[in-house]
C-alpha positions as CSV (number, residue, x, y, z in Angstrom):
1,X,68.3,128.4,-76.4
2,X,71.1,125.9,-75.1
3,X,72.8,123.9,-77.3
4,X,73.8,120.1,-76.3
5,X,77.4,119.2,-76.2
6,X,78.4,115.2,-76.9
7,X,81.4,114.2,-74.9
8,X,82.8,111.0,-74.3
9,X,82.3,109.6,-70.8
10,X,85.7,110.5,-69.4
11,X,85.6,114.3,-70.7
12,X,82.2,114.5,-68.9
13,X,83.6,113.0,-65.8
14,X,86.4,115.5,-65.9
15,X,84.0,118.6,-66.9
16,X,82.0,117.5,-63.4
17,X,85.0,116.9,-61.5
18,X,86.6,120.2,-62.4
19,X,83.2,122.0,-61.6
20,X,83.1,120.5,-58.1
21,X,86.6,121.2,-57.7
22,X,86.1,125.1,-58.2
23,X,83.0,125.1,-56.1
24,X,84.9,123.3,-53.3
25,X,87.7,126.4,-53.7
26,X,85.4,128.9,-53.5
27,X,84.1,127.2,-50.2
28,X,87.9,127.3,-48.7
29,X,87.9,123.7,-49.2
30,X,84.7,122.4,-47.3
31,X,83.5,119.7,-49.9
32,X,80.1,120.1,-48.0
33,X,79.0,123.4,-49.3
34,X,77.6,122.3,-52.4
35,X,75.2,119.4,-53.9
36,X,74.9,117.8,-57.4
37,X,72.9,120.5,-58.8
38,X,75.0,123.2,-58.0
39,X,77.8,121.4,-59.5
40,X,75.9,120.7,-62.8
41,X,75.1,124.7,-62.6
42,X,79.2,125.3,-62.5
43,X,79.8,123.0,-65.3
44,X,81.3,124.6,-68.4
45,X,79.2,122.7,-70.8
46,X,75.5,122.1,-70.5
47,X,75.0,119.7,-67.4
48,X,71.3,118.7,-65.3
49,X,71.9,117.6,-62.3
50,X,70.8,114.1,-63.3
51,X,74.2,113.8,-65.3
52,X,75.9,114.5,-62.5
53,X,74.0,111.7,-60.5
54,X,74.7,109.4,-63.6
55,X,78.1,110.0,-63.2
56,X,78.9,110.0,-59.5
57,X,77.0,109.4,-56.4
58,X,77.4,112.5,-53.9
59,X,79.5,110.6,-51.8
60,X,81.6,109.4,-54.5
61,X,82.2,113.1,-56.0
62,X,83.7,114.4,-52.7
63,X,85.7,111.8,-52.8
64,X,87.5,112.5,-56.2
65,X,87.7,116.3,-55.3
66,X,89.3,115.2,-51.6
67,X,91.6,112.9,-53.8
68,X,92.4,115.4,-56.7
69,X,92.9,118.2,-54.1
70,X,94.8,116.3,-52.2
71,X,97.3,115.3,-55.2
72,X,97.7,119.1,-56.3
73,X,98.4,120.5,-52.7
């Protein structure tokens, strides 16, 4: 049974974010290796893929993982 978690717009933003993020790692930074689903699987709290696409296009969430990546290297 999964259990729903309520988070303000920004800390679900950040939860995606940080899930694409690690998948990107994993990859050896190829933000091509994975799709929205495969980030809302990654996702600490309970994501569907459909949250993801609520929140960012695909285009626009390799975009914020090339920009935060870029900013922590």
């Amino acid at each position: 049974m999964s259990t729903r978690v309520r988070m303000s717009p920004e800390e679900r933003r950040e939860v995606i974010l940080k899930a694409a993020i690690a998948l990107t790692r994993e990859a050896d930074g190829c933000v091509f290796s994975w799709k929205q689903v495969d980030v809302a699987n990654k996702c600490t709290a309970q994501t569907s893929p459909e949250t993801v696409k609520r929140y960012f296009s695909q285009i626009a969430l390799r975009a914020a993982v090339r920009a935060s990546l870029g900013e922590n290297r």
